[in-house]
TORKOLVEX-211623 format. One record per residue: x, y, z of N, C-alpha, C in turn; residue number from 1. Coordinates in steps of 0.02 Angstrom, whole numbers. Layout:
<drennus>
    n.c1    n.c2    n.c3   ca.c1   ca.c2   ca.c3    c.c1    c.c2    c.c3   nr
       X       Y       Z       X       Y       Z       X       Y       Z  NUM
...
</drennus>
This chain:
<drennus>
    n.c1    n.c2    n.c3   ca.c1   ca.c2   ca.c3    c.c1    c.c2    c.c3   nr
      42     -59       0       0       0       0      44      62       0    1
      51      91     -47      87     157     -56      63     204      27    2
     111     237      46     109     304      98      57     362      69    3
      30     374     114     -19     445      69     -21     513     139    4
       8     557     104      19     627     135     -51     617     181    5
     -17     631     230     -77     650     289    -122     723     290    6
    -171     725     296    -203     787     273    -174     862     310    7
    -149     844     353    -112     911     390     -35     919     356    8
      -6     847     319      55     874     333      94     918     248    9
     110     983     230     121    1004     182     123     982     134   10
     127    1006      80     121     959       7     204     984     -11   11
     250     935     -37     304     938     -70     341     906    -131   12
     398     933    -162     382     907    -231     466     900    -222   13
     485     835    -276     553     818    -272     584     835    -350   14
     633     883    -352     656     895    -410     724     856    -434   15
     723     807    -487     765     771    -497     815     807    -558   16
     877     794    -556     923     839    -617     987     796    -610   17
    1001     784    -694    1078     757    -679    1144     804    -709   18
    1177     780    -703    1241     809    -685    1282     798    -743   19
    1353     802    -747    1413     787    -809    1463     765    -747   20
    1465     781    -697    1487     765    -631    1462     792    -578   21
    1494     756    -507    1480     787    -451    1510     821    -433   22
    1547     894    -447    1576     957    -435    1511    1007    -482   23
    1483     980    -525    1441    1025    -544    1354    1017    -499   24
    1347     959    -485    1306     949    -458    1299     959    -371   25
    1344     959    -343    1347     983    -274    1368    1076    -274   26
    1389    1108    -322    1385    1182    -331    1299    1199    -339   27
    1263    1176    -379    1199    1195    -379    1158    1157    -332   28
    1171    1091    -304    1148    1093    -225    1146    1138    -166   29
    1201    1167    -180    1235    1198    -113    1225    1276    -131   30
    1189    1281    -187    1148    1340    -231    1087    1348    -202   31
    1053    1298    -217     963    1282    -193     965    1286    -129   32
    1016    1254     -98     980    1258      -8    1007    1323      20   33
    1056    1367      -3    1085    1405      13    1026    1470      25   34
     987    1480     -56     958    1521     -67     871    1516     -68   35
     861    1464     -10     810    1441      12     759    1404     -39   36
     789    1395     -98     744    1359    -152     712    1284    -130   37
     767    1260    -106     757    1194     -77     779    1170       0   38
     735    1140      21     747    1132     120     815    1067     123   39
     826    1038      56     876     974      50     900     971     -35   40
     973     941     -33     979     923    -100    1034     858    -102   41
    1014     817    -112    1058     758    -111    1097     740    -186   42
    1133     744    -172    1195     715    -213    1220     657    -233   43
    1198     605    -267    1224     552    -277    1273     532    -334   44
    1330     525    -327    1394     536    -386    1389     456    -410   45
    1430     446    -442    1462     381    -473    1381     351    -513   46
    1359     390    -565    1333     344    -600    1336     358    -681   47
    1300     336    -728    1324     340    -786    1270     329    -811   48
    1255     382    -857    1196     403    -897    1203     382    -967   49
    1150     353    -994    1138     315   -1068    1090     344   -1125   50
    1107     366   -1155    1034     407   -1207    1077     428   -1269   51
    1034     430   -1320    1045     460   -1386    1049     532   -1379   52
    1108     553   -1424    1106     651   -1431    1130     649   -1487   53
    1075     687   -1562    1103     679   -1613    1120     645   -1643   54
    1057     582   -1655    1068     513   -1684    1125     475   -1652   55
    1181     484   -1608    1225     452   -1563    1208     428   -1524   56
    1236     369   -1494    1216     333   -1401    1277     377   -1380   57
    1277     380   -1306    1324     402   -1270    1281     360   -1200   58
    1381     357   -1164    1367     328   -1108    1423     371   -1074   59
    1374     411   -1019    1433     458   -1003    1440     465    -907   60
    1473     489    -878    1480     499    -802    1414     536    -795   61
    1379     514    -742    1340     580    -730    1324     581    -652   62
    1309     603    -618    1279     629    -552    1228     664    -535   63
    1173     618    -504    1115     619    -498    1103     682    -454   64
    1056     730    -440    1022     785    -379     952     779    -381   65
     934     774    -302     862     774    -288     875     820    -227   66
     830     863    -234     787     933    -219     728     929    -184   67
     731     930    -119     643     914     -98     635     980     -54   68
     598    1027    -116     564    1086    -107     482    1091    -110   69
     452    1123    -103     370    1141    -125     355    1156    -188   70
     286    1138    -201     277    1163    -252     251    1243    -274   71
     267    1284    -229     268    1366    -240     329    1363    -251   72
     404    1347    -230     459    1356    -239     493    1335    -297   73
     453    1283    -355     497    1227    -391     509    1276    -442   74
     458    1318    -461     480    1345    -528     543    1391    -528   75
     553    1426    -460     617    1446    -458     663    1395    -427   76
     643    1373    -426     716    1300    -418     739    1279    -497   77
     684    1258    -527     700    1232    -596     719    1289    -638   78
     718    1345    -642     756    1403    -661     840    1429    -645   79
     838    1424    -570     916    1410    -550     936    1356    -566   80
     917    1305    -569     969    1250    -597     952    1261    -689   81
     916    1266    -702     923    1281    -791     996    1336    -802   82
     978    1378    -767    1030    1438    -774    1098    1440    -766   83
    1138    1402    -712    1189    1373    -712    1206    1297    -717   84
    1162    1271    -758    1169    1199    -792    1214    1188    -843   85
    1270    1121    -862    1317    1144    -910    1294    1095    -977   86
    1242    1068    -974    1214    1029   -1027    1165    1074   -1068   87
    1183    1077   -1125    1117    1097   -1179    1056    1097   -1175   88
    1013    1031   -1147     956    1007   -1144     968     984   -1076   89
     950    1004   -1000     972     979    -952     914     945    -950   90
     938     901    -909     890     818    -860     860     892    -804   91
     797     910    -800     775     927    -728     686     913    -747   92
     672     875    -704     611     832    -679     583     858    -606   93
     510     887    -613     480     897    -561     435     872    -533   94
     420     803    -478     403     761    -448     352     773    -389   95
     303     743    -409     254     776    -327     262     708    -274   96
     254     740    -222     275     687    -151     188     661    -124   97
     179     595    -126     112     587    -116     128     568     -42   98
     168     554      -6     170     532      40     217     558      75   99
     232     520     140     301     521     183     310     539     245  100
     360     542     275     371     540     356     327     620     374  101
     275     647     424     249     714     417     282     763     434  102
     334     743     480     379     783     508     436     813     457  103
     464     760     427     499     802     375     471     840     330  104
     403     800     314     364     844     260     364     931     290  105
     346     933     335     342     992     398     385    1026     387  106
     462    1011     396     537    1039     386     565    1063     323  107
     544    1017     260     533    1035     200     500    1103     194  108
     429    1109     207     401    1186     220     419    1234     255  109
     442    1217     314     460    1265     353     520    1281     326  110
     582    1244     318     656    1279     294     635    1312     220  111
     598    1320     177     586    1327     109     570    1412     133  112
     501    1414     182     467    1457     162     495    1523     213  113
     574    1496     248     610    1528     316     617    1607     273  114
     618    1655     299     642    1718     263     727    1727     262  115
     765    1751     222     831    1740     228     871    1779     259  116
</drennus>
């Protein structure tokens, strides 16, 4: 049985984006939570991304970021990371949270919506 957001606890949305590495991807982590876009941004390095660009396969390094901000905040999240992104066509995916622990959900809102 899937988790389902408790009716009190905030609604939040997980923004997924990959990387060319993890020096580019922990700079715009450490971007988002800095400048209150996002209450978290996790970093996961060492993986390797597979897709066509320009009739080509490529199999290249990449490093995963997830973002768990609100959804009043995403569109300027997905704008700062478009903006200093070093890919042409960047990977950024915006994810709604149907569920989850309420308390973090809570912390998620509250660090998002903190004044700076």
């Amino acid at each position: 049985m899937p988790a389902v957001r408790p009716r009190s606890a905030p609604r939040v949305v997980l923004i997924l984006s990959a990387y060319p590495g993890r020096v580019a991807a922990n700079r715009a982590a450490r971007r988002l939570v800095k400048s209150g876009l996002a209450a978290c941004a996790t970093v996961v390095p060492n993986g390797r991304a597979h897709y066509r660009w320009k009739g080509k396969l490529h199999a290249d390094p990449s490093a995963s970021l997830w973002a768990k901000t609100t959804p009043g905040r995403a569109r300027a999240a997905v704008l700062a990371l478009r903006e200093g992104h070093p890919d042409a066509v960047p990977e950024i995916l915006v994810l709604p949270v149907s569920g989850g622990h309420a308390p973090y959900l809570a912390w998620v809102a509250a660090e998002v919506g903190r004044k700076r």
